[in-house]
FIKE-489869 format. One record per residue (C-alpha): x, y, z. Coordinates in steps of 0.1 Angstrom, whole numbers, padded with zeros to 4 digits, always signed. Example, Ala and Ser with C-alpha at 12.3 -4.5 7.8 and 13.67 -1.06 7.14 Angstrom:
% residues 2
+0123-0045+0078/+0137-0011+0071/
***
This chain:
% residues 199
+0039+1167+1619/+0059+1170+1651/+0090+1184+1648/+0117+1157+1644/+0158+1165+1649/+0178+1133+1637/+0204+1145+1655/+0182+1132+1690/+0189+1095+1676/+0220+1095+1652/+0247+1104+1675/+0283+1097+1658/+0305+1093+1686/+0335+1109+1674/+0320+1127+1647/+0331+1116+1612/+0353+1141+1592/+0355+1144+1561/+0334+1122+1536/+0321+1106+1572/+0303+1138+1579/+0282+1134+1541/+0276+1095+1559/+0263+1110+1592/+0245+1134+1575/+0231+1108+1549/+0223+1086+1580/+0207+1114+1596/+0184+1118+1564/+0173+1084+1566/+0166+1083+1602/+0141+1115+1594/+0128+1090+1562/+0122+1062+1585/+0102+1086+1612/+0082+1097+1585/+0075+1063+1572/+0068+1042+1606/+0042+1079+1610/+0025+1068+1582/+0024+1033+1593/+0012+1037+1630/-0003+1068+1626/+0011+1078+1659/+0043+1103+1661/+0048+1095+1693/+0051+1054+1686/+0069+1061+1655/+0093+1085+1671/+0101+1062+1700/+0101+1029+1674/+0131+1051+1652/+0153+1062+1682/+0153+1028+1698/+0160+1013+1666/+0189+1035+1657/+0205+1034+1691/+0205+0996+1685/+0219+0996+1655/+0258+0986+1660/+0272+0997+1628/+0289+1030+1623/+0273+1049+1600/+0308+1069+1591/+0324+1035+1581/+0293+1018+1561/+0263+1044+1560/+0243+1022+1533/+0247+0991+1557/+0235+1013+1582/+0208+1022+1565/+0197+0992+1552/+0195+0977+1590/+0177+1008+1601/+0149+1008+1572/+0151+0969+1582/+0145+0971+1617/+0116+0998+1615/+0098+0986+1594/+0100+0952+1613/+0086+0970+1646/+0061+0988+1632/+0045+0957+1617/+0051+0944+1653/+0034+0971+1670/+0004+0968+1640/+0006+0935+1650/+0002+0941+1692/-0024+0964+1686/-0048+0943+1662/-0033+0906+1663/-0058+0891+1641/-0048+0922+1620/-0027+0902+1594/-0043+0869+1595/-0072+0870+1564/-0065+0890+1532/-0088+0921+1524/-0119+0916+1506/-0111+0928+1470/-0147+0944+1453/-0140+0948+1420/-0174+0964+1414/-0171+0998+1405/-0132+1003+1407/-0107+1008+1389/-0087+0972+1393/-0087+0966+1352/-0081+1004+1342/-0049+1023+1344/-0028+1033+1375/-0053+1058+1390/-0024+1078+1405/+0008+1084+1388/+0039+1078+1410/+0045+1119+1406/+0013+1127+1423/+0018+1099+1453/+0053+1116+1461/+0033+1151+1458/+0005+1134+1485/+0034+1122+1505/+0047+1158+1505/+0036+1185+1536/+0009+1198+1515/-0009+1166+1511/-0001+1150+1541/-0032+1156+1559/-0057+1147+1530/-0036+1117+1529/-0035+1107+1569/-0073+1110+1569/-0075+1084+1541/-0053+1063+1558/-0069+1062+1589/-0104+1047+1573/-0082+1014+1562/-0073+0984+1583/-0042+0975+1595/-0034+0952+1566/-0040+0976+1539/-0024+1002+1558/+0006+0984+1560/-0001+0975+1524/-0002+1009+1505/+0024+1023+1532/+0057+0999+1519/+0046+1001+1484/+0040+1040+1483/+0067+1052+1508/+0091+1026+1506/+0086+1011+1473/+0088+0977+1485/+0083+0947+1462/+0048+0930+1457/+0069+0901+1471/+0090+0918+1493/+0056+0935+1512/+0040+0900+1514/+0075+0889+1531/+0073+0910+1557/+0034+0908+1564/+0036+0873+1568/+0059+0870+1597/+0029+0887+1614/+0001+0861+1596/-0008+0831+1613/-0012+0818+1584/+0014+0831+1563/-0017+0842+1536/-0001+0869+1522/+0014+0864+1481/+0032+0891+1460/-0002+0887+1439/-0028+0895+1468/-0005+0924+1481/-0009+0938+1443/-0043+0934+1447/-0047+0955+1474/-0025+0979+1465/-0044+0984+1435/-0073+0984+1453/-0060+1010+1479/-0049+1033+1446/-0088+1031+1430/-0101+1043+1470/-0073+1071+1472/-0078+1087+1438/-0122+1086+1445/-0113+1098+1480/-0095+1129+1464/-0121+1131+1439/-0147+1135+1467/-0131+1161+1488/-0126+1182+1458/-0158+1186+1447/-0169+1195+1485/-0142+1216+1487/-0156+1233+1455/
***
């Protein structure tokens, strides 16, 4: 991934002292979160790194005086424009909800991947196994598996924010399950697959 200093886009102007340094350096954190997360989403360093600085310098709360607010609106506001640049790029992206093929998945059975072994996919060592697997969905499911895994947004929450982008507003805390499900069942075979060629 390309090297990312939070310090470009968090500037506290005058520094914090103090406990406002731990808020400036939490800020900081999440600014590096959210550039990791609008990656993921766009899979495009370059968008997502121009998407978090623009974001953050708009941002007019001070991060030393309420660094969770400031978070909150940052996380907020990213995720919002990388659904808007999803959006530019495919507009019909959001409209229709994703075929779900229940024939030969794993919708009924257990969670194919444990939360523990999503965060270890999210990690460096899995990020590329992971990328290429997210390349070969659409937009939708993309965005999808992307707030649920790295955010750990809400069933209702994820379909919230898809649907500003739907024209129709299709999307229900039920079909965003669906798919996430569905997006779980074609991670874990995709892993299963480039094991046993890697074997």
């Amino acid at each position: 991934m390309k090297s990312f200093s939070p310090e470009v886009v968090l500037m506290a102007e005058p520094p914090c002292s103090g406990q406002g340094s731990e808020a400036v350096l939490k800020a900081q954190n999440a600014a590096v979160e959210m550039y990791r997360f609008a990656a993921l989403m766009l899979g495009n360093e370059a968008e997502a790194l121009s998407l978090v600085e623009n974001t953050v310098a708009a941002v007019e709360i001070d991060p030393c005086a309420d660094p969770c607010a400031a978070r909150g609106l940052v996380r907020e506001r990213v995720l919002d424009g990388a659904l808007a640049i999803m959006h530019l790029h495919d507009p019909a992206s959001f409209d229709n909800l994703p075929r779900t093929d229940t024939a030969g998945s794993c919708i009924e059975d257990d969670a194919p991947l444990s939360g523990r072994e999503i965060s270890e996919l999210l990690a460096s060592a899995g990020r590329g196994p992971l990328r290429d697997w997210l390349n070969r969905l659409s937009q939708a499911q993309r965005a999808v598996f992307v707030q649920r895994a790295v955010l750990g947004s809400s069933n209702a929450d994820t379909a919230r924010a898809i649907n500003r982008f739907a024209r129709p507003a299709v999307w229900t805390g039920e079909a965003v399950s669906s798919v996430f499900r569905q997006a779980l069942c074609s991670l874990a075979s995709s892993l299963v697959h480039s094991t046993q060629v890697a074997a």
